[in-house]
TORSETI-938633 format. One line per 8 residues: number of its first residue (from 1); their letters; for each residue z negated, x, y of C-alpha. Coordinates in nm, 3 decimals. Each point is the difference from the previous one (the first is absolute). Example, Ala and Ser with C-alpha at 12.3 -4.5 7.8 and 13.67 -1.06 7.14 Angstrom:
! residues 2
1) as) -0.780,1.230,-0.450 ~ 0.066,0.137,0.344;
! end
This chain:
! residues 124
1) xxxxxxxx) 0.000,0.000,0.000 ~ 0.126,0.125,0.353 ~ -0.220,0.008,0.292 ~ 0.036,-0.317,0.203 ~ 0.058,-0.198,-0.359 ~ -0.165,-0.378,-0.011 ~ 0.038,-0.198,-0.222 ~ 0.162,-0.341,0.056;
9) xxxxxxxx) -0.294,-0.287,-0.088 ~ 0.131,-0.303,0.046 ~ -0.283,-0.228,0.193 ~ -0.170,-0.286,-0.164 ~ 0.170,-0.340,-0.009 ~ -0.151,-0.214,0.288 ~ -0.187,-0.290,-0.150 ~ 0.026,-0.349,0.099;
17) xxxxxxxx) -0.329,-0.025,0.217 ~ -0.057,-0.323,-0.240 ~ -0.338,0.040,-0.119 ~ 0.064,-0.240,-0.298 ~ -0.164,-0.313,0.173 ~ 0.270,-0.278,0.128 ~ 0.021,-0.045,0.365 ~ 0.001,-0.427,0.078;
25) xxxxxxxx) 0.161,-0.180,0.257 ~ -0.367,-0.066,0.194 ~ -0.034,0.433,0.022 ~ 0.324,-0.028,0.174 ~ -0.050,-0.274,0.250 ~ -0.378,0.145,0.075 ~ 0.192,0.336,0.056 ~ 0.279,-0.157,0.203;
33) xxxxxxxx) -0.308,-0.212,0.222 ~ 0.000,0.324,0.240 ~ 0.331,-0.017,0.051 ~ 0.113,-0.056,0.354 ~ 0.281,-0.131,0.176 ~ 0.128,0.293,0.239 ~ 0.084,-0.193,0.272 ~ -0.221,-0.282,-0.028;
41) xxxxxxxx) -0.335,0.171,-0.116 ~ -0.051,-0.334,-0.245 ~ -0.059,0.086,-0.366 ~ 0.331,-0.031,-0.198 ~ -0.170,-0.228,-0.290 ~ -0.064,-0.271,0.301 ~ 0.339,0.040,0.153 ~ 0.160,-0.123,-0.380;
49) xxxxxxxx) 0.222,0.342,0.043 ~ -0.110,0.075,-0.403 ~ 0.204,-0.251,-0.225 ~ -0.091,0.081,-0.290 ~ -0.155,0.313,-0.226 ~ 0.121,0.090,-0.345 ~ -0.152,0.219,-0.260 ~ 0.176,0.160,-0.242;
57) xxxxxxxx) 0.046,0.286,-0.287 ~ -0.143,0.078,-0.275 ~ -0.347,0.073,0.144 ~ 0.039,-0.214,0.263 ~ -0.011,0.229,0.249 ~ 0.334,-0.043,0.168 ~ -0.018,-0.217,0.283 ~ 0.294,-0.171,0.228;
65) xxxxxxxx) -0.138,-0.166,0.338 ~ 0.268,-0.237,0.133 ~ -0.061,-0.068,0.348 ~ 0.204,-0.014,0.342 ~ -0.047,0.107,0.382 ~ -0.061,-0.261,0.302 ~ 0.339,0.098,0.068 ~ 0.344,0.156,-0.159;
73) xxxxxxxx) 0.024,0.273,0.312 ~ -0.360,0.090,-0.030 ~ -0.017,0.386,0.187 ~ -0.299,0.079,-0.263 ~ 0.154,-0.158,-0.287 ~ 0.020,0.350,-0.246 ~ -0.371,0.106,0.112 ~ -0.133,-0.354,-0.043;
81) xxxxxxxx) 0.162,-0.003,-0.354 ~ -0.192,0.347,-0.045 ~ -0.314,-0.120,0.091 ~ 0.044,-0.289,-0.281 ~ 0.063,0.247,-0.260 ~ -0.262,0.322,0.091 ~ -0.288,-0.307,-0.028 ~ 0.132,-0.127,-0.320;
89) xxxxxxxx) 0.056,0.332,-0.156 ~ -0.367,0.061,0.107 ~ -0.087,-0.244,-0.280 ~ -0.196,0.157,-0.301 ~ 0.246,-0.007,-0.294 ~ 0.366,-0.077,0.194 ~ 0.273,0.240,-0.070 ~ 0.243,-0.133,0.208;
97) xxxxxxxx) 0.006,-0.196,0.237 ~ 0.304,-0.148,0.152 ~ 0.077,-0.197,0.347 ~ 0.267,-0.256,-0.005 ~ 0.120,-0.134,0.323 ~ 0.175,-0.329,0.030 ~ 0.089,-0.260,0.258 ~ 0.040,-0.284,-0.271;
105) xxxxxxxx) -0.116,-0.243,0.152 ~ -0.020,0.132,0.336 ~ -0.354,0.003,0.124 ~ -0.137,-0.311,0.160 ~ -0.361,0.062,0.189 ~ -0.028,-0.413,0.039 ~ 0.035,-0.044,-0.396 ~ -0.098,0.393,-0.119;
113) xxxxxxxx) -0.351,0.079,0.178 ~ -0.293,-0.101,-0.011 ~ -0.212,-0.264,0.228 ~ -0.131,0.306,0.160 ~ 0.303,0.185,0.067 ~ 0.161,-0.290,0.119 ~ -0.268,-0.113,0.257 ~ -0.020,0.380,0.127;
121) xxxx) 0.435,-0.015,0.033 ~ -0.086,-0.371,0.219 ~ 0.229,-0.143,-0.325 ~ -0.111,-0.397,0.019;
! end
């Protein structure tokens, strides 16, 4: 062996942070609670941005949150969509986590959010 010689190790496979407990739909929403509107400073479980999460893979620790923005020209749309997935990858035993944006149906604050939201917007 030459001076300067390594030898090539090839790192460890990066495990799947899953910790072998399932992750449910309430860890997600409680996660997601946080969560605020950029623009609007409401939370985005109150607006009705989140549609709908979905579980999935064989430890059940893939997980697809389906949501949309107050608007399709949102400035902060790609850092909002960020913020969605760093808190649910935060969640003991997700792997992945994955953001889906959609504007099917297109949100509606006066159907969508909550008494709340819609008393703080002066939507009556």
């Amino acid at each position: 062996m030459g001076r300067g010689y390594r030898p090539v190790v090839e790192p460890p496979a990066r495990k799947a942070k899953s910790s072998g407990r399932m992750t449910t739909q309430e860890e997600v929403y409680e996660a997601l609670k946080d969560v605020q509107d950029p623009e609007l400073y409401i939370g985005i479980l109150d607006l009705g941005l989140v549609y709908g999460v979905e579980i999935a893979g064989e430890q059940k620790d893939d997980v697809t949150v389906t949501m949309t923005l107050t608007s399709p020209m949102c400035p902060v749309g790609p850092m909002f969509k960020e913020a969605v997935q760093s808190k649910v990858q935060a969640i003991e035993g997700v792997a992945k986590a994955n953001v889906e944006i959609t504007f099917t149906p297109p949100w509606d604050p006066r159907t969508m959010a909550n008494d709340d939201v819609k008393t703080r917007l002066g939507i009556w």
